[in-house]
N, C-alpha and C positions, 0 to 999 in steps of 0.2 A: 228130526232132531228137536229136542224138547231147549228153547232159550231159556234162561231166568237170568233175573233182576234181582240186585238190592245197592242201595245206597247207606252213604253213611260219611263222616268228617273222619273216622280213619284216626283221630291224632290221638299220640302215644299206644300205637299199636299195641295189642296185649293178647294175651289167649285165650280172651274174652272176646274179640273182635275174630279170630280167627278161629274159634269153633263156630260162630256163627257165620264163616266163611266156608267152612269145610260144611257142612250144614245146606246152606243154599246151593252150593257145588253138586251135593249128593241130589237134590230135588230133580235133575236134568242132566242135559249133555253140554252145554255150551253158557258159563258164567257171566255176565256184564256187571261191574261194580262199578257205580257211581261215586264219585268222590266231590264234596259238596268242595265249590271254591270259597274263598277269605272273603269276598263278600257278598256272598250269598247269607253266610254262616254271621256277619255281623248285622245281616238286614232280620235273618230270624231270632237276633239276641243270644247269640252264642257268643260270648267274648274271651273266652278263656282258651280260643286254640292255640296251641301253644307252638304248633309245625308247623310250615308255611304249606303251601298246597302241593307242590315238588315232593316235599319230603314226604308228604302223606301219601301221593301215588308212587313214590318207590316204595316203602313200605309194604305198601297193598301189593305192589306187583313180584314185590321180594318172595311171598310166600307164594307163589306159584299158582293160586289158586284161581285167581281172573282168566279166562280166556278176553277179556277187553274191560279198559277200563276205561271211563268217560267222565266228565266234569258236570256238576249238575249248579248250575248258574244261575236261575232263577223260579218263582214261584210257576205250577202249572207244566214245568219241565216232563213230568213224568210221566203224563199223559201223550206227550209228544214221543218219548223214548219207547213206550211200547207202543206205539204204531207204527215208529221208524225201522225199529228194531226187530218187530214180528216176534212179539216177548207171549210165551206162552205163560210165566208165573212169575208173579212180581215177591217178593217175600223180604222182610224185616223183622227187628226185634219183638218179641210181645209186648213191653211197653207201651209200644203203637198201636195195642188192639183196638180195632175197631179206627182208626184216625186213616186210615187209606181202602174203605171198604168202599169206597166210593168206581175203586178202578176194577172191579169185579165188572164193571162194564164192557171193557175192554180184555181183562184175561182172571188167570187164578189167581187169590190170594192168600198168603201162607204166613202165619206170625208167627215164628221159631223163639222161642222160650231162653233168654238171658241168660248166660253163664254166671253164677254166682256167687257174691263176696269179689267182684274187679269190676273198676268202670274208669275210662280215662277221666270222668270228672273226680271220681277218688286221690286215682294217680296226683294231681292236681292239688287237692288240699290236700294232700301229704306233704305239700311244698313250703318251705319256711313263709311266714306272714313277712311281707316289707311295712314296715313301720314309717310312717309320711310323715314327718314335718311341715308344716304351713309358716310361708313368712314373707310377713308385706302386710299392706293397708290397701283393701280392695273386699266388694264384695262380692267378687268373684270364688275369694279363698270361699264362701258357700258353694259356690257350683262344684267346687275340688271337692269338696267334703263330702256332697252328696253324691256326685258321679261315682267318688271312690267305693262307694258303697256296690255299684253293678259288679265291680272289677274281683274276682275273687283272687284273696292273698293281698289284698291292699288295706290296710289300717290307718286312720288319721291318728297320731299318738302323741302330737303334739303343734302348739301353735306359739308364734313368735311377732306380736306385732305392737308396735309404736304407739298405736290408736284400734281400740276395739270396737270403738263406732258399729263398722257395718258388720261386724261378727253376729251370730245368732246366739243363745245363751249356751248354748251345748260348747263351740269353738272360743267362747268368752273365758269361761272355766277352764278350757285347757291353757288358753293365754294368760291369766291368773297363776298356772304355775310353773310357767318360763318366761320369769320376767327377763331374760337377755339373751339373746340367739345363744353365747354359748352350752344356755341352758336347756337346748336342743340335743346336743347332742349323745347324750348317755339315752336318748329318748325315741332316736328313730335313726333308720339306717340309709334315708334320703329325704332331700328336700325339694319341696314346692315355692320357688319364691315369685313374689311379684311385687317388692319390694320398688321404691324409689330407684328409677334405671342407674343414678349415680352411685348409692347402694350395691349392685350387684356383682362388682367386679372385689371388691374389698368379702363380701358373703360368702359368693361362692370359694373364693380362695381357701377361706376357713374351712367351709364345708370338705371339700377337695381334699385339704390338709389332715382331716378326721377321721378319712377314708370313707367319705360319704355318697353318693349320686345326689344328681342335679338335675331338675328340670326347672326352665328358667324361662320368665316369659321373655315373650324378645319384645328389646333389641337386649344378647346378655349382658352385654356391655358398652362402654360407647366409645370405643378406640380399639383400632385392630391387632396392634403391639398386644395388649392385654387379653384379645380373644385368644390370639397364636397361644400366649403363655398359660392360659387355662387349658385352652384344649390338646398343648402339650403336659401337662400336669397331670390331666385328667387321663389321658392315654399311655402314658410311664408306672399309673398308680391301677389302672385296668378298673376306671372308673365311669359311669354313662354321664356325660354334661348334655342335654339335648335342648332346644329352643321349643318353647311353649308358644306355638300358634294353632290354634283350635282348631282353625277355619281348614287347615291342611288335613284335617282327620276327619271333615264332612264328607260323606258318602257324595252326595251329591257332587262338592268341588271335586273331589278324587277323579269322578268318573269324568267328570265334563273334561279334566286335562286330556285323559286318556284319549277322549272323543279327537279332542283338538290336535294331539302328537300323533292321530291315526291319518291323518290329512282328512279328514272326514268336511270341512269346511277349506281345505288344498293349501296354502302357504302360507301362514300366518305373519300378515304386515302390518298387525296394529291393536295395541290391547287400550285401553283405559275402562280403571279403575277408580271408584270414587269410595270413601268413607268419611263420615263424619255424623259429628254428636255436636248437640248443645250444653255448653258447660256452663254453671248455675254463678254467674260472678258477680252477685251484690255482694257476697263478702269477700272480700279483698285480701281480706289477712289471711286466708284457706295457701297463695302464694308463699308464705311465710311461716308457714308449718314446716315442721320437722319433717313430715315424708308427704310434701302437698300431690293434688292431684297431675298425672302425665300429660305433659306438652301433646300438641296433636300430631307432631312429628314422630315420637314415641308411642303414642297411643293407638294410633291408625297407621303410623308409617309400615312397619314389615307386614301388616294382612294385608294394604294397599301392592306394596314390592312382590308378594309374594307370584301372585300367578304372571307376572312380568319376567324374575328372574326364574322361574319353574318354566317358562313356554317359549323366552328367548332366549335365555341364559345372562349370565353376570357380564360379558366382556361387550357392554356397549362400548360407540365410538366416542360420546357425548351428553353429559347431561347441565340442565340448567333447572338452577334449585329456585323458583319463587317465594317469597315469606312476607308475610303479613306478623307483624311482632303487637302485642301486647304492649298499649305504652305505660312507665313507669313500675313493670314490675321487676322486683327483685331476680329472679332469674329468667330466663329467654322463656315465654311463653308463647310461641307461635299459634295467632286465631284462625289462621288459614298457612298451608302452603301446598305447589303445587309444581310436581317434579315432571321436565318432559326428557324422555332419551331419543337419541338415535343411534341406533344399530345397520350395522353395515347392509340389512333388507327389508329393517322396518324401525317402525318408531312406535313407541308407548308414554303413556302420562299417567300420572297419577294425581287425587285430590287429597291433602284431608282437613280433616278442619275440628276444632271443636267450639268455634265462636263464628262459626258460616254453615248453616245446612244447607243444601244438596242432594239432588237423587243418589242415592249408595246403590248403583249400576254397576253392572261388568260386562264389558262389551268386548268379544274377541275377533277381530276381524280377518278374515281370508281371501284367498282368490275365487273361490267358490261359493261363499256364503259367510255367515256369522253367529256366532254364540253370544245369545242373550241371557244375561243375567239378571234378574229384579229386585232393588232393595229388597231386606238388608242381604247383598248378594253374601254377604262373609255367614251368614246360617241362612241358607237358601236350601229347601228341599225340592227345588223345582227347577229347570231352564229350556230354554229352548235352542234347539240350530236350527236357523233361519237361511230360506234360500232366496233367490230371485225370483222364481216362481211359488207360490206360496201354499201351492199341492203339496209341494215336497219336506215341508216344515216337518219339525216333529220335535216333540214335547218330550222332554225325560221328567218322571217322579221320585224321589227317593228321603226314605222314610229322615228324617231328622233325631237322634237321639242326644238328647243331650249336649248339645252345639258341639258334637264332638271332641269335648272333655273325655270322655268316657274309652272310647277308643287311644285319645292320645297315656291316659294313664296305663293303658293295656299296653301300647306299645312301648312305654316306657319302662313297664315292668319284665316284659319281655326279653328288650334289650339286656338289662340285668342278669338275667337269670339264664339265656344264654350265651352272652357275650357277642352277640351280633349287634350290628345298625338297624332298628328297626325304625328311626324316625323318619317321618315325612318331609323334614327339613333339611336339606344336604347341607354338612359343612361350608357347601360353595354358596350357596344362599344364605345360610347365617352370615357368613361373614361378608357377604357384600349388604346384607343390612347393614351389620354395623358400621361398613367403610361408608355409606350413605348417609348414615347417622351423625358419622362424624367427620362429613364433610358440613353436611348443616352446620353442624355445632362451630366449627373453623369457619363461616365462611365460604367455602372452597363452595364456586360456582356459583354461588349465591346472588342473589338481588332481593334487596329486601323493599316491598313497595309499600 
């Protein structure tokens, strides 16, 4: 019996994809199609899958043509499958000629010649462009601006902010001709805000109200009455409202969770997380600005929250909020604070600070071991799971693009276009930032030292 091999991402199946199935079928007796996973396909810069990896193996398997289909996960895979598999002929697009001549070590190989005039990246930009709006005072709106750039079907087409300062001159001129958020909207058909967190419950309403999408850094708001009310708003009007935290769209963070809900390190009784920056405060009046720079509660609070509420869940039994206040400034600047919980089988703390530095560590602790994190763990392409024995250690690498902007704008576009949940941020997480958020702000649990 003669095996053959090919692999491939499979999304938006076409008749391009399966004459070159019928094709490798015809080379032998017995088919194996490889189907590359979501993030295999995000570590080789594919960002535009549009199927998740489910829907691409029914697909594949719909057409009858697979006698086995397998997942191709990481780099070097291939060389393992035909030796597993006792593959007599590996064979792909022409495209690839000559780019896999290397496995002629191991069996035959075959470049079958591309069906012409269809490709799913065509499919793809045949898709309306989403037109992005930028709005806030941060110079982050550059990183949106250029990540947007990997993401195909995403356009910057307008900018909205109070202070152009840290704009580049390209995003200066677009903020030159919207001088006032409502001047957004005949201009784009979602927005990017990171605006003053007090700003964003009043913005996005507008937006929402235009029939716009949202993606909003967090915290989107700072009171939970008004979360409920948008993301009832937003889901009556079949709108995306999703929370902009970066760090959740790091390759690296993704997988380490994954590691940690596999019990890979056995029960998890204890996380702390540290973040902090030093904030530039000879000038004083920076406080008293129209949209001044975020408290450290806001600033570092939800990446701090994040891998706490993602790895324990929201319904601690307890928390107690520490704050170190900013004396004599006009609105609550917290230079430090540092939140401890306890949970009915473990406890967590968090630091942040933007007038106290600190190792920006993430430590995840188990029955069996621990996940190490190394400043700045929130864009970390590296971690370790640490054991007792220290044979057993072992190191994961993973590429870093883009501090994971780039993936969160994919999924947000995503989201849109087919009407699923594609963020990394569960509602139940968002909103227990904000209930966090605005217990600080209340008060509630607080000790201010």
């Amino acid at each position: 019996m003669i095996k053959v091999v090919t692999y491939g991402t499979f999304d938006l199946l076409h008749y391009g994809h399966i004459n070159l199935l019928k094709r490798a079928k015809a080379l032998g007796d017995y088919l194996i199609v490889g189907v590359t996973a979501d993030t295999f396909d995000r570590e080789r810069g594919k960002l535009n899958v549009q199927q998740s990896l489910m829907e691409r193996v029914e697909a594949v398997r719909a057409t009858g043509l697979a006698d086995k289909i397998i997942i191709e996960e990481y780099e070097g895979q291939k060389i393992d499958d035909v030796k597993r598999y006792d593959i007599d002929i590996f064979t792909v697009g022409s495209d690839w000629k000559g780019k896999f001549d290397y496995l002629e070590e191991y069996c035959k190989v075959v470049y079958l010649e591309r069906t012409q005039g269809v490709s799913s990246t065509e499919i793809r930009s045949e898709q309306r462009t989403l037109r992005l709006g930028l709005v806030g005072v941060s110079p982050i709106l550059n990183k949106v601006e250029r990540e947007s750039a990997f993401v195909n079907g995403i356009e910057v087409s307008g900018v909205y902010s109070v202070n152009s300062h840290y704009l580049t001159e390209q995003l200066k001129q677009y903020a030159s001709q919207t001088p006032t958020f409502d001047a957004l909207f005949d201009k784009c058909d979602a927005f990017y805000i990171i605006s003053e967190p007090d700003k964003h419950y009043q913005q996005i309403k507008l937006a929402l109200e235009h029939g716009k999408h949202v993606l909003c850094e967090s915290p989107i708001v700072m009171d939970v009455e008004q979360w409920q009310e948008l993301r009832d708003m937003a889901k009556a009007n079949h709108l995306v409202l999703m929370d902009s935290i970066k760090t959740a769209y790091s390759t690296a963070y993704y997988r380490l969770c994954l590691l940690a809900k596999s019990g890979i390190i056995g029960r998890i009784v204890s996380i702390d997380a540290t973040c902090t920056s030093l904030f530039n405060f000879e000038n004083m009046q920076m406080l008293k600005k129209e949209s001044p720079e975020w408290n450290s509660i806001c600033a570092w609070g939800p990446t701090a929250m994040l891998p706490i509420y993602q790895l324990l869940g929201c319904n601690y039994s307890s928390k107690t909020i520490a704050t170190n206040l900013m004396p004599n400034a006009e609105k609550d600047f917290d230079l430090f604070t540092r939140i401890s919980y306890i949970y009915p089988h473990a406890v967590a703390s968090l630091k942040v600070g933007r007038g106290v530095k600190s190792e920006g560590e993430l430590v995840i602790s188990g029955t069996k071991g621990y996940i190490y994190v190394p400043a700045p763990w929130w864009k970390t392409d590296y971690f370790e799971v640490r054991y007792e024995n220290p044979s057993n250690n072992k190191q994961y690498f993973y590429q870093l693009d883009g501090e994971g902007i780039r993936y969160e704008l994919l999924s947000f576009q995503k989201s849109i276009l087919t009407k699923k949940d594609f963020s990394y941020v569960s509602e139940e997480v968002s909103k227990a930032i904000v209930k966090t958020i605005s217990d600080f702000n209340q008060r509630k649990d607080t000790v201010i030292i």
